[in-house]
N, C-alpha and C positions, 0 to 999 in steps of 0.2 A: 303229624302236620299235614294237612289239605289242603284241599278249594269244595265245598259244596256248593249245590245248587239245586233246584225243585222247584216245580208248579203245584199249586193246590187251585183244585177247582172248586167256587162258591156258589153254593145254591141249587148249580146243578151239573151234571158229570159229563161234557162233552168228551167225546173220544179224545183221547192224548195221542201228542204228535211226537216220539223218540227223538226225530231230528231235532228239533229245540234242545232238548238234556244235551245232546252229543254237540249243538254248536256252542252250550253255556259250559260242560267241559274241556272242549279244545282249547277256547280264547284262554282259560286259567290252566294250562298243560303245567306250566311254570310253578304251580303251588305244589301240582304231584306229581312227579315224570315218571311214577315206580308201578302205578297202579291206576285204573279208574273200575268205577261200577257202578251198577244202574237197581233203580227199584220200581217197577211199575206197576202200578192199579189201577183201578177205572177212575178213580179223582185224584191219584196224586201220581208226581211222579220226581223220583230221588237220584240225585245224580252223586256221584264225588271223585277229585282225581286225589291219590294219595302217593306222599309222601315216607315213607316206611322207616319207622323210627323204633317201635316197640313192636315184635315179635314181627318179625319182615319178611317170614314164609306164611304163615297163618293168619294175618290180620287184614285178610280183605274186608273192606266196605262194601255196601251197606251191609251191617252187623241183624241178624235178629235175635229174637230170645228161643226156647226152646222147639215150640211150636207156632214159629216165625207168625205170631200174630202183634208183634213190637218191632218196629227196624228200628236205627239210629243211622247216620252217617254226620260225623264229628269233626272237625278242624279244633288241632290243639291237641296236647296233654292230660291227661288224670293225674297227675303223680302220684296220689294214693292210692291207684286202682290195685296194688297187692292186700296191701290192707282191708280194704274198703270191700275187695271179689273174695279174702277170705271166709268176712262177715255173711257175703252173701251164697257162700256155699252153704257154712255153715247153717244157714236159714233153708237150705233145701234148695236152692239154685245151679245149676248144673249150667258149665260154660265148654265150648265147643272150641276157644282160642286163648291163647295168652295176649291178644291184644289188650291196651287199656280201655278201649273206647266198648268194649263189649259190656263192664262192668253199668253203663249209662239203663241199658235196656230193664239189667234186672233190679236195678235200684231202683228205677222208674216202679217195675211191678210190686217190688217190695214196699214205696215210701208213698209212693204215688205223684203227686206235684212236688213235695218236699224232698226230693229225689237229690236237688240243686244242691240243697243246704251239707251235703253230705258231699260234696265233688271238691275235692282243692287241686285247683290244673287252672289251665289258659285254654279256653274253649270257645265255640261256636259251635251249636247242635241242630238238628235237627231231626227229632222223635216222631215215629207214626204207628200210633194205634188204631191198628185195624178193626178191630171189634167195636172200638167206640166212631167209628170214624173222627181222629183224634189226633192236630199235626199240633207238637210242641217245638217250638224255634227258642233256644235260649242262647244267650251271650254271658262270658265270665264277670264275676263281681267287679273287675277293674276296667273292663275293656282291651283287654290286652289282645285278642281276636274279634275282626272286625263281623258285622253283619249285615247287609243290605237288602232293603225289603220293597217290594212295588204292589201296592194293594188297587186293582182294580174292580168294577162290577163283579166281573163274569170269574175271578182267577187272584191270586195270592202268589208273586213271581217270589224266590229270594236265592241270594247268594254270597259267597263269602269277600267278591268284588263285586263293582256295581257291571261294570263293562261284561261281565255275564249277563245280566237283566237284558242289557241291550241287544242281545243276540234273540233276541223272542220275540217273533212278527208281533207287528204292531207299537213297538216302543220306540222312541223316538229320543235322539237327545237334544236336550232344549235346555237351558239356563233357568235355573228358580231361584227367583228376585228377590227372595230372602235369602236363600244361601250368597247368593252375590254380597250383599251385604252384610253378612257376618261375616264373608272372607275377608272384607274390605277391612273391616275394624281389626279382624284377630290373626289373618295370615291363614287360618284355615275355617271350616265348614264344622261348628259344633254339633253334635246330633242332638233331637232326631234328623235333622235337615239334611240334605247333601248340596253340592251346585250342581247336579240334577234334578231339572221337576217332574215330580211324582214320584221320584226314587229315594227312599229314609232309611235313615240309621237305625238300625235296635240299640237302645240306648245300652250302657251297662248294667250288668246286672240282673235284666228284663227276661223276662219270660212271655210269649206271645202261646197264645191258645188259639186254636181256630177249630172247632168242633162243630161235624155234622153241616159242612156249609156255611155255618153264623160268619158273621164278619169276627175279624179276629181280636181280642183283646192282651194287652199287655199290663203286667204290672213288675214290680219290683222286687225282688225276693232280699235284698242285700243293702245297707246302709251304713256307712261310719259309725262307728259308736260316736252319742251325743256328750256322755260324761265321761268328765275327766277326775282321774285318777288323784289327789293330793294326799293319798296314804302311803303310799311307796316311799321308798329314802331314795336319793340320787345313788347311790352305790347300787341297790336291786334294780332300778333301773338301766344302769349301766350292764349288770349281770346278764338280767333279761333281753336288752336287744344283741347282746353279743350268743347269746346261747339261739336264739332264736333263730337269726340271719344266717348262723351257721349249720342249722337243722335245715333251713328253705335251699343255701346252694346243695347242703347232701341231697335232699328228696329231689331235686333238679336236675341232679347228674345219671339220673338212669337213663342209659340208655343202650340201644343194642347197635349203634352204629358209632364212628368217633364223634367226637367232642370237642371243643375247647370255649376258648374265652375273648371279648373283646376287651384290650387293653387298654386305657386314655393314660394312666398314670395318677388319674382324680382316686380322692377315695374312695367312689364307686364303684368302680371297676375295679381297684386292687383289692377292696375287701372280698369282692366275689372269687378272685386268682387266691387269694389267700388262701379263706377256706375250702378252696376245689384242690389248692395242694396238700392240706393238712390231712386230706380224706383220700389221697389217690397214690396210691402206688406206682402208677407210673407220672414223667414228667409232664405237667399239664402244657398243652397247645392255647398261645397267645398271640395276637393279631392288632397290630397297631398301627395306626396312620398320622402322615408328618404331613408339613408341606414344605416348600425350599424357600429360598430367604426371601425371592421377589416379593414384591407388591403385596406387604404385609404379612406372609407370609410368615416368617421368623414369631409375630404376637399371636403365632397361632398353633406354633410347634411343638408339640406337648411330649415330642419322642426320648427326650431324653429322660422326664420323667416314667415315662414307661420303661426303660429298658431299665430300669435302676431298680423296679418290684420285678420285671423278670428275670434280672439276677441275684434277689432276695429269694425269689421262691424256685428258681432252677428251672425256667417254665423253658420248653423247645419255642424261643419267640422269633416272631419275622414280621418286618416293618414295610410297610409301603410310603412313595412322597408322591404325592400330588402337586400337579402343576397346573396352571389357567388356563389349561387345553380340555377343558369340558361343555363346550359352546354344542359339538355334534352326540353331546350321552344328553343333553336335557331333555329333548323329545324321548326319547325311550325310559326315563324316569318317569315322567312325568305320564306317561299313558301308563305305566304300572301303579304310579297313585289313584289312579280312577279320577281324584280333585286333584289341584293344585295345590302350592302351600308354599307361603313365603321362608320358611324356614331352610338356611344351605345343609344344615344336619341331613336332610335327606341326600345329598349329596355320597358325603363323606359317609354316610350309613353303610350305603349302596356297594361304594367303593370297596369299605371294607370289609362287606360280606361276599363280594363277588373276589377278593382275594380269600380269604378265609373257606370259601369255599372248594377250593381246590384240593383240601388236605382234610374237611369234616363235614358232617348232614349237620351237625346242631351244635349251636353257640350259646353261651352265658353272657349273658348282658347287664349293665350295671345304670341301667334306664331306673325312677323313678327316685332314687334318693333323697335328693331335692327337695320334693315334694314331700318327702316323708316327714324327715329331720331337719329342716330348712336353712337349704344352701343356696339359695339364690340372693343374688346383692340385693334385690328390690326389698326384702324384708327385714332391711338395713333402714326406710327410710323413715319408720316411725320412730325408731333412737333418734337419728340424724335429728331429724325435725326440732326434738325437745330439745335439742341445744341449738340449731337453729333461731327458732322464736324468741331465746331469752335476748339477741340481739334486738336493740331499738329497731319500733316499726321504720319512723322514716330512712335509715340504711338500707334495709330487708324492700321498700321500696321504691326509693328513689335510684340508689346508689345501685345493691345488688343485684337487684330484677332486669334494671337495664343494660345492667354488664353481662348477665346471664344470656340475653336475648340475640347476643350478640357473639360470644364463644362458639368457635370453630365444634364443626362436631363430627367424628371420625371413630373407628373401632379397629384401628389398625395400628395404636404406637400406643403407650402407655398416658404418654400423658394427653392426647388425644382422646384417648379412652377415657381417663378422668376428666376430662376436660362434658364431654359428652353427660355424663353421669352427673356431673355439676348442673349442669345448664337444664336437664329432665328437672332435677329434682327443686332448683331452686323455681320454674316456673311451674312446679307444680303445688309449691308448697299452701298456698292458699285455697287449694280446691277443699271438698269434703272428701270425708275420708275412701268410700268409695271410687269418687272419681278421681281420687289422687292415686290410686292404683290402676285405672284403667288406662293414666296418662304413665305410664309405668308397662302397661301392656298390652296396647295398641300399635295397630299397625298405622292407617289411616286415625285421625282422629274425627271424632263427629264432621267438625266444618271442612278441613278436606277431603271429607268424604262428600261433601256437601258439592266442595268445587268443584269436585273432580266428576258427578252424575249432575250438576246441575243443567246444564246447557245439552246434554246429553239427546238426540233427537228419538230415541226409543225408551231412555231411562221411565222407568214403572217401578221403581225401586223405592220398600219404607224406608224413611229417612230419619224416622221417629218412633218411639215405642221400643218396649223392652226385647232384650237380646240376650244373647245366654249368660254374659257378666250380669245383668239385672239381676235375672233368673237365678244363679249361681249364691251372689250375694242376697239376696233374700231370703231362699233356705240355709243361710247361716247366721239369721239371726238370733242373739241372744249370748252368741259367743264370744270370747275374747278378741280384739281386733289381729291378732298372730292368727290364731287358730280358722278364724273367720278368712286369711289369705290362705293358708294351706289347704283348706276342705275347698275353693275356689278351682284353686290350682288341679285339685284331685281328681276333680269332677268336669273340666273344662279341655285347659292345656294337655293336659295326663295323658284322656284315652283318643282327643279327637285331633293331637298335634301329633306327640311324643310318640307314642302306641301304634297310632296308626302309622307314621312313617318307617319304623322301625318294621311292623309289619309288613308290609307292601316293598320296602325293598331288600328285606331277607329274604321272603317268596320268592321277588323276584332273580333269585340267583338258586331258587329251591333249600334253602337255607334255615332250619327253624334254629327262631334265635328265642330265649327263657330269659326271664327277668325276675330272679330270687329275692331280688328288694322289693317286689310286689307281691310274694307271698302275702295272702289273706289274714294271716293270722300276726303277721309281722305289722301289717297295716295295722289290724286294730289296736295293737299292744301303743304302736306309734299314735295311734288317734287318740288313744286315753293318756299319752303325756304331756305334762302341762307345755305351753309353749316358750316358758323358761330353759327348760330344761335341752331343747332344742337351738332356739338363741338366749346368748347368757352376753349380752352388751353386744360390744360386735362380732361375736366369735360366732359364726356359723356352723350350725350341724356341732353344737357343743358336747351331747351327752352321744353321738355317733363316735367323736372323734376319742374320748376320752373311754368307748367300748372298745379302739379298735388300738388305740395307742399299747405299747408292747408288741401288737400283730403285724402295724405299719409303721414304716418308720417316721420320725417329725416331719421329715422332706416332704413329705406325700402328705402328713395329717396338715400341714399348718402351709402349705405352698399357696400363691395364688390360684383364682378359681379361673378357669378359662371354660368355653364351651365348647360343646362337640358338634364346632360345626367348620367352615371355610372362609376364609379372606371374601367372601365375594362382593362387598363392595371395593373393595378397592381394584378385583379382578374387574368389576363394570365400570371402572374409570378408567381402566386402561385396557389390559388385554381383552377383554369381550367387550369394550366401548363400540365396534362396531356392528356387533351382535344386536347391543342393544338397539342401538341405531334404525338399525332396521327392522326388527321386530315389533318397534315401538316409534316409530316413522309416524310424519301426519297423514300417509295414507293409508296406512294399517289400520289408527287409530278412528281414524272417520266413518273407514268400510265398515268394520266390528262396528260401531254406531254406540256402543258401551260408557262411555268418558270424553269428557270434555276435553279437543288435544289441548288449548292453552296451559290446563293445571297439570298435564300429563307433562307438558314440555317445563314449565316451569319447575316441577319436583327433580325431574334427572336434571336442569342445571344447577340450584340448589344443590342436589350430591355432589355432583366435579366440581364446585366451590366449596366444599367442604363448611357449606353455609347450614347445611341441614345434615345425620347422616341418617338416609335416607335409604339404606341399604334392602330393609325386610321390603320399604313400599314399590322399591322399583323390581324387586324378586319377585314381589303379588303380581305387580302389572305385566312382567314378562312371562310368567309363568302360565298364568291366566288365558294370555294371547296366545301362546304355543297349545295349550291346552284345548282352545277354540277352534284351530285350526286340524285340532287331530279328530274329536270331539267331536265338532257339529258342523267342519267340514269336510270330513271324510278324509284329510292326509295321512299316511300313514310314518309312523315314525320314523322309519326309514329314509323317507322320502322327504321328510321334514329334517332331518339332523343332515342328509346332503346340504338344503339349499343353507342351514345354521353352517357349515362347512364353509362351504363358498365366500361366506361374507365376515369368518371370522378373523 
């Protein structure tokens, strides 16, 4: 696990400057504190700080091949690299380290572009063939390693954050008015875009070429499978993801430094603690986070369900609680997201890698399941529906809609929570079927995002035109409307919400955290099954649970689903009310020049009326502002989390 970073020169080879590489690896120290190294040429120049994880005496970066006319310098994993550096002895390749990342170089010489197809890990690369003058920048199938790229005239910046780019004369941070507005609808910045302008995501997947000076080109090496499977029995099915998932957390667990696991008590996470105990000789290391009964606190307490699989599997476990004293950590998160992101999971990520960290370099995480085998409630709502509609229309609109519009909306008591979930679904229920999900997965909706830039006196922002849900949903045409939310999810939420937060705040505690349910080949086996077989009525994650039943106990397979994130609205009604207060003040709001303050002030009183819950939009709009001030006013987050002190 790393930070890379490099300039590529285009066109033509001005002298390179070392100081640039050395200030784009300082700012990212925190992704490698064990190692850095440099690669310089007349047109490029390759930086990396490393993390030391597989062979921790001999696996310096930058990596070359025999007759160092190939480097590589790598963020992430090979897992296969024993296998894979076998084959490529075998073939006549002679390696100088036991690192993983070595095996990239000679596969490259051996496969050539197809090098990719042959890698199963979590990666970010970046390849340079000397002889062809030949830089290959790749990202993994999933996105599970982030990559940021800044193509100019003269020069090709990238890194494995963006806040490296910015350390290179001439770059400037400035707001780009389409990533503003995809934050606004989804809570984060889907790629290629960032809410940096000029600064883009390597989508996943991607491979970027840039040969001989040309400008650089990218394509795709990696796709879901489109068909599905209807020859399999449910029983092989069931055989197949259990034998699978537990092949991905074994190949996941090598490593030469400790290890363990993040625990929620979901079946995500236990199924990873499972099979990490089934395969390990000693007692597995597991790490879970509560919070105490205050302000919602308690519907969000998932500790008991953890301790109950680590006393199933005899793991050495130890718990952290969290309390609504995190008002002076959100500037220092959030400068380690590079973007903002409505989401409190980065919170609680954070929290519990930076306790986790005290006792291991690398963590097992139970990120992506979801997604896979479909456990989130949203893909509850096309059942819902069909007995919905069999009620008369004029109930469904007279009666229901307006009762609907009008229920309390809250994510901090159960029936609050239901209550919430009632009122989405029943105003949602007349849209088309796309936009009935985007009102299911919005942060802002179109017209409050409308209020909210309208009156705006710098807003330059599209307000219109397609966006990455468009985008998303139209390369899934043709599929079943299950399958058609899952491959959304995959490709969207997955690498530029999920991924990326988990990312960026394991780094930031020097932390590599692995996520075995994203194993590539687990994906596919899951891409080719029907999406019955996944939801079966309302049973979510149906042929996961029914693999994992025997392994886990019913507690755990059939409990409610909670997320892995924090009370924080209810924390911004009360304990951080005067945080927000102020960070989101009508002179904050005016100065930023951003949003309109009338809809800014009407959404936060809506939340404390429990009229709207408004939770993810007031975490955008707070997170956003802290972000501006770090960003593109020069505070630093130190300096910023004092004056968040003072007023909490």
């Amino acid at each position: 696990m790393c930070g890379i970073h490099g300039i590529l020169a285009l066109r033509s080879a001005p002298e390179q400057d070392p100081a640039l590489l050395q200030a784009m690896g300082d700012i990212t120290r925190h992704r490698g504190p064990d190692d850095s190294g440099v690669y310089v040429a007349p047109e490029l120049m390759l930086g990396m700080r490393r993390l030391s994880i597989i062979d921790v005496a001999g696996g310096h970066q930058p990596i070359p091949n025999e007759d160092e006319t190939v480097w590589v310098v790598c963020n992430g994993e090979i897992y296969n690299f024993r296998e894979l550096g076998q084959r490529l002895r075998t073939a006549g390749h002679r390696f100088r380290s036991g690192s993983d990342a070595e095996v990239i170089v000679h596969a490259y010489e051996e496969y050539g572009d197809d090098f990719v197809q042959h890698l199963d890990g979590m990666y970010g690369f970046a390849l340079w063939d000397a002889r062809r003058h030949r830089l290959l920048i790749g990202r993994d199938r999933l996105g599970i390693k982030p990559i940021y790229y800044r193509e100019e005239e003269e020069r090709l910046v990238f890194a494995s954050e963006a806040k490296a780019i910015l350390q290179v004369s001439g770059v400037q941070a400035q707001i780009d008015p389409g990533g503003l507005s995809e934050y606004l609808a989804l809570g984060y910045v889907p790629a290629p875009l960032s809410l940096l302008r000029g600064i883009r995501k390597l989508p996943p997947a991607s491979l970027m070429v840039c040969e001989r000076g040309e400008r650089p080109t990218i394509h795709c090496y990696w796709r879901l499978p489109r068909a599905v499977d209807w020859t399999t029995s449910e029983d092989n099915w069931i055989d197949a993801v259990r034998t699978r998932l537990e092949q991905a957390v074994v190949s996941q667990m090598v490593s030469d430094v400790p290890l363990g696991a993040f625990l929620s008590g979901g079946i995500d996470s236990s199924s990873v603690v499972a099979f990490m105990a089934r395969n390990n000789d000693q007692p597995v290391r597991t790490y879970a986070i509560g919070f105490d009964a205050s302000s919602g606190g308690a519907f969000y307490n998932e500790l008991p369900y953890a301790r109950q699989v680590a006393e199933r599997f005899g793991t050495i476990h130890k718990e952290i609680v969290v309390r609504p004293d995190v008002a002076d950590l959100l500037p220092r998160l959030i400068w380690h997201m590079d973007e903002p992101v409505a989401d409190a999971a980065f919170i609680t990520t954070y929290l519990v890698a930076d306790f986790a960290r005290r006792d291991v370099t690398v963590i097992l995480s139970g990120v992506g399941g979801d997604e896979l085998f479909g456990g989130y409630r949203r893909y509850l709502g096309e059942y819902y529906r069909g007995y919905y509609n069999r009620l008369p229309g004029w109930l469904r609109r007279h009666v229901l809609s307006p009762v609907a519009r009008v229920l309390p909306s809250d994510r901090h008591s159960p029936m609050m929570n239901l209550s919430r979930y009632a009122r989405s679904f029943i105003l949602a229920n007349d849209m088309e079927f796309e936009e009935r999900y985007r009102a299911y997965l919005s942060v802002f909706s179109r017209e409050h995002r409308d209020r909210l830039l309208g009156a705006a006196p710098t807003n330059d922002v599209q307000k219109q035109g397609t966006d990455a849900l468009d985008r998303a949903f139209a390369a899934t045409s043709g599929a079943d409307q299950m399958r058609r939310l899952f491959d959304v999810d995959m490709t969207t939420q997955l690498p530029d919400d999920l991924l990326l937060l988990t990312d960026k705040m394991s780094m930031a505690k020097s932390l590599e955290c692995r996520v075995p349910l994203l194993d590539h080949q687990l994906v596919e086996l899951a891409a080719r099954m029907p999406s019955q077989l996944k939801i079966r009525d309302r049973q979510l994650k149906y042929v996961l649970k029914r693999a994992l039943t025997g392994i886990l106990p019913d507690e755990i397979l059939y409990r409610k689903k909670r997320g892995f994130g924090a009370p924080m609205g209810a924390w911004l009604k009360r304990e951080l009310s005067p945080m927000l207060s102020a960070v989101l003040s009508q002179r904050s709001v005016e100065q930023r020049g951003l949003f309109h303050w009338p809809a800014v002030r009407e959404t936060i009183d809506m939340h404390v009326a429990n009229r709207e819950d408004f939770t993810d939009h007031l975490l955008a709009l707070l997170n956003l502002e802290l972000w501006c001030r770090m960003y593109l006013d020069g505070q630093t987050p130190a300096d910023l989390a004092n004056q968040m002190k003072a007023v909490a």
